[in-house]
Structures are given as structure tokens and as C-alpha cells.
C-alpha positions in Angstrom: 74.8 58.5 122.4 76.1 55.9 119.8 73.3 56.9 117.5 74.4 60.9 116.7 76.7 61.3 114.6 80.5 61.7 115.0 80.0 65.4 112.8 77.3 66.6 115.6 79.6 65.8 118.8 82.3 67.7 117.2 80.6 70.5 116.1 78.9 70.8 120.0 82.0 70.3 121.6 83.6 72.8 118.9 80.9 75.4 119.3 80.5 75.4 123.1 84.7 75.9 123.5 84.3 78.9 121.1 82.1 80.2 123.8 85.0 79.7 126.7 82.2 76.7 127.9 84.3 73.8 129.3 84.2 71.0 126.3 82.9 68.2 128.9 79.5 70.1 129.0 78.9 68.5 125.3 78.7 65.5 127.3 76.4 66.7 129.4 74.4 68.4 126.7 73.8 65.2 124.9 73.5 63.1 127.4 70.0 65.3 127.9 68.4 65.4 124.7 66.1 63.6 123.2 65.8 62.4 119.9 63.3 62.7 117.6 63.3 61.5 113.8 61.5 64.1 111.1 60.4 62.9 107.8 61.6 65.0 104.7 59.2 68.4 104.1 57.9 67.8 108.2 57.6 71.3 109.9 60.1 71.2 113.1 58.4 74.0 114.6 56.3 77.0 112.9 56.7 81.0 114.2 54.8 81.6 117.1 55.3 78.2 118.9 56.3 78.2 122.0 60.3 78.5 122.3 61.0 76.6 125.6 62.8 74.0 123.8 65.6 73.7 121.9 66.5 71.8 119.1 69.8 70.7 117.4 70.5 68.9 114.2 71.9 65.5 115.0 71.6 64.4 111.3 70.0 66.0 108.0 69.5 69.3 106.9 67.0 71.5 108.0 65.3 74.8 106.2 65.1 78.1 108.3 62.0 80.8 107.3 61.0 83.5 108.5 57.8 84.2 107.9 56.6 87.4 106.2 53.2 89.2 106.5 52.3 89.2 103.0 51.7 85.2 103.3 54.7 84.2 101.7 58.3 83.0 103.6 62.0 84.2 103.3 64.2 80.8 103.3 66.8 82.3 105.7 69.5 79.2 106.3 70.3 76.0 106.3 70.7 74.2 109.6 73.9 70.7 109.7 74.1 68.3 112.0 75.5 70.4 115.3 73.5 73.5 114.4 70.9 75.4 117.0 67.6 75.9 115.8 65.1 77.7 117.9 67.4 80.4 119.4 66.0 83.4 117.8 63.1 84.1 119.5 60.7 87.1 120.7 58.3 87.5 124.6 54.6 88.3 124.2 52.1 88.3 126.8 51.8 84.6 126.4 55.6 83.7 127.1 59.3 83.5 124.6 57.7 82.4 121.0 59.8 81.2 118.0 60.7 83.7 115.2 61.4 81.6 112.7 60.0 78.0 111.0 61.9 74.8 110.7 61.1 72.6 107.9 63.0 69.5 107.2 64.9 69.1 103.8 65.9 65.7 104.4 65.3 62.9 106.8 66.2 64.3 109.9 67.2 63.4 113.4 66.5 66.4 115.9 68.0 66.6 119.6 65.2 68.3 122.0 66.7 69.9 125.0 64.4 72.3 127.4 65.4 75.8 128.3 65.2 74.7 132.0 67.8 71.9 131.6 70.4 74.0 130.1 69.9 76.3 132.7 70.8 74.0 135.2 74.1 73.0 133.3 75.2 76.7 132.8 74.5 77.1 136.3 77.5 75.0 137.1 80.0 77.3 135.7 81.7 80.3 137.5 81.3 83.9 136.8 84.6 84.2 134.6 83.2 82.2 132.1 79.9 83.5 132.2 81.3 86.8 131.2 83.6 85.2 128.5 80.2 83.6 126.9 78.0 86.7 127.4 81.1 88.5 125.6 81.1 85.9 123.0 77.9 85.8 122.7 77.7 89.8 122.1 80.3 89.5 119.2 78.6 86.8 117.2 75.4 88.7 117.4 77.2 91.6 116.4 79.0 90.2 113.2 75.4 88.1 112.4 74.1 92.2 112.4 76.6 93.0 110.2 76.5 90.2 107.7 72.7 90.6 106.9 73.3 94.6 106.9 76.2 93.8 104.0 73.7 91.0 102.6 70.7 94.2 102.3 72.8 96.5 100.8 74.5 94.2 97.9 73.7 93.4 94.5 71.2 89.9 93.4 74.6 88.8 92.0 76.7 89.3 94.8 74.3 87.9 97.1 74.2 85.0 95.2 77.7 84.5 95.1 78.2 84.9 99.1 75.0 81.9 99.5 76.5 79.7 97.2 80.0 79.7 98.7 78.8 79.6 102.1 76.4 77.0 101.4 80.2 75.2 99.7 82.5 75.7 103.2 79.4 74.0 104.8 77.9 71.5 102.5 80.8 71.7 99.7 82.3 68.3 98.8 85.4 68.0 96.3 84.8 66.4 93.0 87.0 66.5 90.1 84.6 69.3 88.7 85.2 72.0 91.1 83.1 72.0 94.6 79.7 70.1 94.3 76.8 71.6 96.9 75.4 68.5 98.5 72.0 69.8 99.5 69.4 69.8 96.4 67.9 73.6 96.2 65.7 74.7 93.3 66.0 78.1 91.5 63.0 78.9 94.0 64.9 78.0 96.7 68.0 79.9 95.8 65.5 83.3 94.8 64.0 82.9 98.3 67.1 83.1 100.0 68.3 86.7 98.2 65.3 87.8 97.6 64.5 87.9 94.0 62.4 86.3 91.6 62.8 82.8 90.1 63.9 84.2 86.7 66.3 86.7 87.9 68.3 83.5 89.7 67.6 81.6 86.1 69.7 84.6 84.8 72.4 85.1 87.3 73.1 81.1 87.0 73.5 81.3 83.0 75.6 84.4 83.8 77.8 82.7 86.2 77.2 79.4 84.2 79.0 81.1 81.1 81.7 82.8 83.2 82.5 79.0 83.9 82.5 79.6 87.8 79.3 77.3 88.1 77.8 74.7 86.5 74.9 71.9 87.4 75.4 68.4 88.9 72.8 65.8 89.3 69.5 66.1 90.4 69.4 69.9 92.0 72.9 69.8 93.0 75.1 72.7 91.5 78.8 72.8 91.1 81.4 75.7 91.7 84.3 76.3 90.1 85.6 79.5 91.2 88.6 80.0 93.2 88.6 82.9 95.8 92.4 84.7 96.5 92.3 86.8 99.8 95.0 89.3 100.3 97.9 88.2 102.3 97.8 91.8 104.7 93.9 91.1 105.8 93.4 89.6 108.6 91.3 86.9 108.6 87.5 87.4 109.3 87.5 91.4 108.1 85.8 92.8 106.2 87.4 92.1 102.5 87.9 92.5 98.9 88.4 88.7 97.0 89.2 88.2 93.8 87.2 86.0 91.7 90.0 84.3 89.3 88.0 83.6 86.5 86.5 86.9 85.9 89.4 89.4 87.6 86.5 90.9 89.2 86.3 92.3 93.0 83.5 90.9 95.5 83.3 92.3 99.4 82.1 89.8 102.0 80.5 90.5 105.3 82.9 89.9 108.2 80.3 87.5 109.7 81.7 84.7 107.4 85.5 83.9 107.7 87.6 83.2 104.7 86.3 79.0 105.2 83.1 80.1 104.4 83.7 82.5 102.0 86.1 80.3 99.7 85.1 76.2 99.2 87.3 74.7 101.6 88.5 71.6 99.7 89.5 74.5 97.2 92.0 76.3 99.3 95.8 75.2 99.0 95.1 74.0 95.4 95.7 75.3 92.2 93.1 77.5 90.1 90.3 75.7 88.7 90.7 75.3 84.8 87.8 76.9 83.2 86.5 74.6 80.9 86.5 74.8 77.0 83.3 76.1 75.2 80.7 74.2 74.9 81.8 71.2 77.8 79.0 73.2 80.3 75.6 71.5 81.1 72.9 73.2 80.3 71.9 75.1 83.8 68.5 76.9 82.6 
């Protein structure tokens, strides 16, 4: 157990109390998985695998897809240590297949667990918390519905904006520049994941490059530098208009993603970015 990392255990433990489950049963969890170790750009698991097994992220990042039938993939998430891969899933004839495709970004450390073993450890708990998990369950399906129904319905810009601060509250780390994304993504990554073309994301970066609420760090690695204000009478997790400082304009957010996800996290509590003078940008494009 020495070997996962201290950001996986509390994540499990974290995740599995949000579902009412009792936190010892992270114990339990990860005293049953096995580890495996994928090299970067190894396939995890492709769509129509079998689905009896589980995987979670002990350390690395891992790419979701879902396949399309053109040929070509939708990059749908990325997975951190703690997350669940391999829970959306379909039956066929054959048995429960995977959905999706798991492709490693970096060197990753994968926890295996079968379906059959965690049904034996959520057969341990009584029917009052079954019902709080199945109710639990129901609502983050439901806000998960309602985030990619927002997503579908906005603007390239807009959907660009609600990636790249969710990809900050999860992957953000402060640096004297603003919030820098840790994970390296290319302008094809980022035009796979709302849906556009490579040169459409070229544009919407130089847009949001010379509104001086993003700029590039090294390697692939981009920087934010917009500061989110949510208004005091919304509760948190609504749906909700922020304001982008910089630019006085009004962006809604799905209710799927709280106001951590929605505004870089190291960000909150501090004062405004300063926009930087003319000319101090890096070129982006």
C-alpha cells in the first residue's frame, strides 16, 4: 500500500464518503487491487473490451475517448490519481463492454479491481446506505447529464473556457504567472475535447492570449490568468453567471462543476491577476 500515492488514498477515501460509503472501505478497496504500471501513449483498455474490471489511477494521467463511427475519437477527460476509469459501460449479447478508451498520457500506475470483489465489499453494508449511494449515485449522473447538455449547447469559446478552468481546479498549480495547467495538451488535443478544428482553437487561444487571460508556459503547458467572481446570493454548485474580470464579460457554467472547478483554486482568496503590459505575452500560435 506504501507504493500509491498519498493524493490517491485521499481522493478514494474522499469519493467513497461523498457516497455515504463508510471511509474504512478505502482500506479495503486498496488492499484488493492490483497494480499495474503503463508506459506513456499505452492503451488501458479500448471500447468494446470487456468491462469486468475496474481500474483507478494510482499515479499519472490518463486520456478518456470515446470513440466515434466515422474512425476518428472525441478526447472526453482526463483521469488523476483517485479517478474511476471503466465505469461507463453498455450489455450486448456477449456480456457489460467498455464505452470508452483509456490511453495513458503519462507513466502511469493503474489499480485493477474486479466487479465481483467490489461486490462482495458493498455487500457488507446495510440497506440505509445502499439507498444513500444509489441516491447519490442518481444525482451525479444527473448533474454529469446536465453538464454535457450545457457543454452541447455553448459556444467553441465558452467551451474552451469551462475545459481549461476545469482542467486548472484539477491539474492547476500556482505560479507567479497566474495558474499553470500541468498536463501537456496540444491545440489537437484541446480541439478534440470541444469539438472543433485545430485552427479554430489556434484562434480562440490568440483571442484569449490578447485579452491577457492566457498565455503559454513550457513545453505544451498553458497558463491562466483570469480570475472568476461568483455572486455572493448563488449557492454554490447552481447553475451560474461568472464574471470574467479581465474582459467584464458574462460566462454560465454547468451545475455539474462547483465553483473549485470552475475558478483555479490557488486563485480564490487572492487579488485580481494584473493583466500584463503589451507586448510581455509569449507568442501562443
Amino acid at each position: 500500500m506504501d507504493s500509491y500515492s498519498s493524493e490517491f488514498s485521499a481522493r478514494l477515501t474522499e469519493m467513497l464518503t461523498s457516497y455515504g460509503l463508510p471511509p474504512d472501505m478505502a482500506a479495503e478497496i486498496e488492499a484488493h487491487l492490483i497494480p499495474v504500471t503503463f508506459e506513456k501513449a499505452a492503451v488501458v483498455f479500448l471500447r468494446g473490451t470487456s468491462a469486468d474490471l475496474l481500474f483507478w489511477v494510482l499515479k499519472g494521467v490518463v486520456k478518456l475517448y470515446l470513440p466515434r463511427r466515422d474512425g476518428d475519437r472525441t478526447l472526453v477527460d482526463l483521469a488523476r490519481p483517485g479517478d474511476l476509469l471503466g465505469f461507463v459501460n453498455e450489455t450486448d449479447p456477449k456480456g457489460r463492454r467498455q464505452v470508452l478508451e483509456a490511453q495513458a498520457l503519462t507513466r502511469c500506475s493503474i489499480g485493477i479491481l474486479s466487479r465481483e470483489n467490489l461486490a462482495q465489499l458493498l455487500r457488507k453494508i446495510d440497506h440505509e446506505t445502499a439507498v444513500r449511494m444509489l441516491e447519490q449515485f442518481n444525482t451525479a449522473w444527473s448533474m454529469l447529464f446536465a453538464r454535457y447538455v450545457t457543454f452541447v449547447g455553448s459556444s467553441f469559446r465558452q467551451r474552451l473556457e469551462q475545459v481549461l478552468y476545469g482542467l486548472a481546479d484539477r491539474f492547476g498549480v500556482n505560479d507567479e504567472r497566474g495558474v499553470l495547467l500541468v498536463p501537456e495538451l496540444s491545440q489537437e488535443d484541446l480541439a478534440e475535447m470541444i469539438g472543433c478544428s485545430r485552427p479554430m482553437v489556434s484562434k480562440l487561444i490568440a483571442d484569449m492570449n490578447n485579452e491577457g487571460l492566457l498565455m503559454r508556459g513550457e513545453k505544451r503547458r498553458y497558463i491562466l490568468r483570469a480570475r472568476l467572481e461568483k455572486p455572493a446570493s448563488i449557492p454554490r454548485g447552481n447553475p451560474e453567471t461568472r464574471v470574467i474580470s479581465n474582459t467584464g464579460s458574462k460566462q454560465a457554467y454547468s451545475p455539474f462543476t462547483p465553483l473549485s472547478s470552475t475558478v483555479p483554486a490557488r486563485a480564490q482568496g487572492q487579488g485580481a491577476l494584473a493583466r500584463p503590459r503589451s507586448g510581455s505575452y509569449r507568442s501562443i500560435v
